[in-house]
C-alpha atoms as one frame of an Amber mdcrd trajectory, in Angstrom:
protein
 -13.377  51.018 -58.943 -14.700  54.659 -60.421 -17.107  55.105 -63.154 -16.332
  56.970 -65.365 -16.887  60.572 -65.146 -18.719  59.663 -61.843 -17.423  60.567
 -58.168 -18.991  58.613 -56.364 -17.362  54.541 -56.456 -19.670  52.134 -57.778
 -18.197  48.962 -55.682 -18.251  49.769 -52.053 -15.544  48.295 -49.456 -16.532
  44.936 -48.540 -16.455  44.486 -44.753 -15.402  41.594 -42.958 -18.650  40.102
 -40.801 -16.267  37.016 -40.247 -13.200  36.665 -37.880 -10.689  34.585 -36.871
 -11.422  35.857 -33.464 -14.175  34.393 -31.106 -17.376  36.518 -30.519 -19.652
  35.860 -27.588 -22.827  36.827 -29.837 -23.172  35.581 -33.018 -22.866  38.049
 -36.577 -26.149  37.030 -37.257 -29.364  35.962 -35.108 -31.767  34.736 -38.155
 -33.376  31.453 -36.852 -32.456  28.224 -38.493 -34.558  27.524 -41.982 -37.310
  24.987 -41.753 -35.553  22.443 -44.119 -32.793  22.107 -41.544 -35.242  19.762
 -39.515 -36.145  17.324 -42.091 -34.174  14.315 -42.635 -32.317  14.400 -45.857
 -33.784  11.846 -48.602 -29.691  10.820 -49.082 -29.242   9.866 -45.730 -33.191
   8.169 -45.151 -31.517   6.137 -48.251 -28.671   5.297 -46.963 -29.854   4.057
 -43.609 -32.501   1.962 -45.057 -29.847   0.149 -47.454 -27.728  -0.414 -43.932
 -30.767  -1.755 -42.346 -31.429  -4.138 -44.932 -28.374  -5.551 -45.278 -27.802
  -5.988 -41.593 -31.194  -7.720 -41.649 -30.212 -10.116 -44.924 -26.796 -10.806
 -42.574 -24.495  -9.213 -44.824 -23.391  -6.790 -42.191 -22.234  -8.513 -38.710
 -22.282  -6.513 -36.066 -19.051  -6.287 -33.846 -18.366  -8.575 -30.971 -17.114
  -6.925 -27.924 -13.762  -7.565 -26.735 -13.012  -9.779 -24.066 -10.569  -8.382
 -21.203  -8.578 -11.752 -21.495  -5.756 -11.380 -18.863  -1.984 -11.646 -20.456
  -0.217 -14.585 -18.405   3.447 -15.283 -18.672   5.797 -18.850 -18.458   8.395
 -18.228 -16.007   9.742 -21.411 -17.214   9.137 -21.727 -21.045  13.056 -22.317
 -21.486  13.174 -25.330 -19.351  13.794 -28.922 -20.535  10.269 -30.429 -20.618
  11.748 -34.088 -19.702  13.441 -32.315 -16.612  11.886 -33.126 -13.088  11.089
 -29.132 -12.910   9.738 -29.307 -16.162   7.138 -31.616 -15.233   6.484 -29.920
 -11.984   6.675 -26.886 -13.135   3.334 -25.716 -12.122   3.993 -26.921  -8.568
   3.638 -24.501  -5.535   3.775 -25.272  -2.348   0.415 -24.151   0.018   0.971
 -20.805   1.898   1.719 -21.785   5.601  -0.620 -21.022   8.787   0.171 -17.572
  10.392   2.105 -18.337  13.605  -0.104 -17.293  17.220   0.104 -13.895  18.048
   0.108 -12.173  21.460  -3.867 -12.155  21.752  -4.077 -16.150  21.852  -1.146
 -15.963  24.995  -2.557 -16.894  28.381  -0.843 -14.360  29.398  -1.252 -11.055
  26.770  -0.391  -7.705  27.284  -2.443  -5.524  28.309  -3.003  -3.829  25.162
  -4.558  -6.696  24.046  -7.385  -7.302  26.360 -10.717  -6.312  25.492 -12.425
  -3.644  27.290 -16.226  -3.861  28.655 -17.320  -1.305  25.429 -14.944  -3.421
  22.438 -17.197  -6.917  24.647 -19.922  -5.744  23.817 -19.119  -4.584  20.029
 -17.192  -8.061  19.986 -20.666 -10.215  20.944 -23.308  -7.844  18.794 -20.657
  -8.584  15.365 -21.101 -11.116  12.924 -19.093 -14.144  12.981 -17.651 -12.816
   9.549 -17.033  -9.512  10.722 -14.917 -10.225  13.785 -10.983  -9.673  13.782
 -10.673 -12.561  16.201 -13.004 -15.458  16.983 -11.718 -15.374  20.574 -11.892
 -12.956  23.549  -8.254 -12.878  24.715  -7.942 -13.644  28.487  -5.252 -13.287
  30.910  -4.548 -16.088  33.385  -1.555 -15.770  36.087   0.335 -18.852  35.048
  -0.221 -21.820  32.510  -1.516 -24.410  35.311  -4.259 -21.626  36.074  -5.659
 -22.351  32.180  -9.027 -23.917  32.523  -9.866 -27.287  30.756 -12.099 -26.831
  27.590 -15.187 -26.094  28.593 -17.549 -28.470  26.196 -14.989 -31.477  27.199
 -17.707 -33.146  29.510 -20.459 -32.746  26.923 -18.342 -34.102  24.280 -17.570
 -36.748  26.271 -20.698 -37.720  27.359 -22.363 -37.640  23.754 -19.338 -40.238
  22.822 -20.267 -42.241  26.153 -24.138 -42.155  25.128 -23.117 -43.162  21.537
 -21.188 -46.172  22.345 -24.411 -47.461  24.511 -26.643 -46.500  21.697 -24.627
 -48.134  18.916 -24.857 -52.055  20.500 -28.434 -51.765  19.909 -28.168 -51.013
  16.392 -27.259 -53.478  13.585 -23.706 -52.098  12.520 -20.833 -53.507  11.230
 -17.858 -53.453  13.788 -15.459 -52.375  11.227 -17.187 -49.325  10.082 -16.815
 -48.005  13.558 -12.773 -47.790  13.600 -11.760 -45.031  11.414  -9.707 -45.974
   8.269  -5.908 -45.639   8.684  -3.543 -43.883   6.364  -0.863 -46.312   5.020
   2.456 -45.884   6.258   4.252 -45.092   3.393   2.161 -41.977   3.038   2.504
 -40.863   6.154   6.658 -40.391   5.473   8.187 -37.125   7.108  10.544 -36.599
   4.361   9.310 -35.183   0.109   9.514 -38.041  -2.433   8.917 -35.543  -5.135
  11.413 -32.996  -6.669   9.268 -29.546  -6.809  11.997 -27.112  -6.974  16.189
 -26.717  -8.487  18.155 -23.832  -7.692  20.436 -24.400 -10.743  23.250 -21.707
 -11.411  26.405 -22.671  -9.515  28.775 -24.382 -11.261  30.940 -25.850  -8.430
  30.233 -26.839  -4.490  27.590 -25.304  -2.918  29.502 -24.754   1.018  26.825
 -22.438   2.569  23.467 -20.932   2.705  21.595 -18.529   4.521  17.958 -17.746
   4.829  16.265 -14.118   4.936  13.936 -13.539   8.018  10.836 -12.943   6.096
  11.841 -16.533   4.286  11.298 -15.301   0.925  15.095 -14.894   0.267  17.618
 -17.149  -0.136  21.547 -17.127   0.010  24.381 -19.218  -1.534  27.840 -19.337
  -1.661  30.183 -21.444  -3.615  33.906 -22.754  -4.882  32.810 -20.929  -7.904
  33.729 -17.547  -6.673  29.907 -16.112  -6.535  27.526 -15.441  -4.321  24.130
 -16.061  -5.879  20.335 -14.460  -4.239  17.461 -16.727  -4.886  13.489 -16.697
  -4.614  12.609 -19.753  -2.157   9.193 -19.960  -3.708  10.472 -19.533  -7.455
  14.021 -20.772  -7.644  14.637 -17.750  -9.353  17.797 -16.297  -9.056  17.911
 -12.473  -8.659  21.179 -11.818  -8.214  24.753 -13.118  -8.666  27.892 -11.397
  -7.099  31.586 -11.999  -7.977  33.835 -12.320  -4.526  36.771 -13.488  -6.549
  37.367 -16.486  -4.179  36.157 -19.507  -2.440  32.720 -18.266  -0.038  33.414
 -19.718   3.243  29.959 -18.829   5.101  27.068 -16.039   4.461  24.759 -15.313
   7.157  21.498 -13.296   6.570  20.992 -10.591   9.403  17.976 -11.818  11.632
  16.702  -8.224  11.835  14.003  -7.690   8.898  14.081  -4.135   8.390  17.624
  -4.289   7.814  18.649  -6.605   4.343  21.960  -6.980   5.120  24.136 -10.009
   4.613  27.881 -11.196   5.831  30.168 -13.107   3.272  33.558 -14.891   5.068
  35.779 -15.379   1.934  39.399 -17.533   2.650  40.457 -15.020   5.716  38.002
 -12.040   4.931  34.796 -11.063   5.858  32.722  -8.802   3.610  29.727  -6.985
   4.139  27.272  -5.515   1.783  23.779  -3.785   2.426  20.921  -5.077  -0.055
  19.651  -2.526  -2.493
């Protein structure tokens, strides 16, 4: 804008201090104002009205959440009058690891304990050790020595039955309570498990190495995969005719299984 009759403008250009753009120093250095430090009266009000009412209980503070773990019913669609339904919960105990080749009398010799891993072996903790034993090699099994606290044992019994006359006990606490025989049957009397799924005769079955896989075949045409420990079935495969035998390959690293239907034999590799 120009006054008027004047040469000079009266507004000057304004100049932008301000920028989209980031500066590394700052358009202006003035130091912060004094008031900046003081509370604000609002806000003093404000918290005092929160503190209040959290005092009077109006204001609950929030409970923490609880990392609950998320659990899931394999079996919620089961009848609950079946014998699975009622047993549903029923696993069997995880067996006992079979020996290995460090409890052998006669281990290889990659087994054996040098003087060094002795003396590491014996300065461990009973926790701490991978075995409990020092494997030894013997040349045959007669050359197996007896156990070696057998004559002590015995001779603490011996001194116990001498001891015991003396002393007013009653005869039939000293022979050890029986089981009855009816629990000590070698068959189940309790249904835990039902592979249900075929619906005609079940001819054959086969067993995966590892045991945690189980094979079926039937009249049905199919060839169904199964959890031993879950009676779960995986997996059911169409063979379009009567399933003669399966048998699981014994070789563990390889899941591969052979199905003899009428006159044919199929084979098919596991995913």
């Amino acid at each position: 804008m120009w006054s008027g009759g004047s040469a000079f403008p009266v507004f000057q250009p304004a100049v932008d201090f301000f920028s989209h753009e980031v500066r590394i120093h700052p358009v202006t250095n003035r130091p912060a104002d004094k008031r900046s430090f003081i509370p604000s009266l609002v806000e003093k009000e404000k918290v005092s009205k929160l503190v209040h009412a959290i005092k009077m209980g109006w204001i609950q503070p929030r409970k923490p959440k609880e990392n609950i773990p998320t659990f899931y019913d394999l079996w919620a669609r089961e009848d609950p009058d079946s014998i699975l339904g009622r047993h549903k919960m029923h696993v069997p105990a995880p067996k006992i690891p079979l020996p290995g080749h460090a409890e052998s009398y006669n281990p290889p010799p990659e087994f054996l304990l040098s003087p060094a891993e002795k003396l590491a072996w014996e300065q461990q903790e009973p926790a701490e050790r991978r075995l409990n034993f020092i494997p030894q090699k013997f040349r045959s099994l007669r050359a197996v020595p007896a156990y070696s606290r057998f004559i002590h044992e015995r001779f603490e019994r011996c001194l116990g039955i001498g001891v015991i006359p003396q002393v007013n006990v009653d005869p039939e606490d000293l022979i050890p309570k029986l089981p009855r025989p009816r629990d000590l049957q070698p068959f189940p009397t309790t249904q835990a498990l039902i592979y249900r799924g075929h619906s005609s005769l079940v001819r054959t079955l086969s067993v995966s190495p590892t045991g945690q896989w189980l094979v079926s075949g039937s009249d049905d045409g199919t060839l169904r995969f199964w959890e031993v420990s879950s009676a779960r079935c995986l997996r059911t495969l169409p063979v379009g005719s009567v399933v003669k035998s399966v048998a699981w390959n014994p070789n563990p690293s390889i899941s591969l299984v052979a199905v003899a239907v009428d006159e044919q034999e199929l084979q098919g590799r596991l995913p």
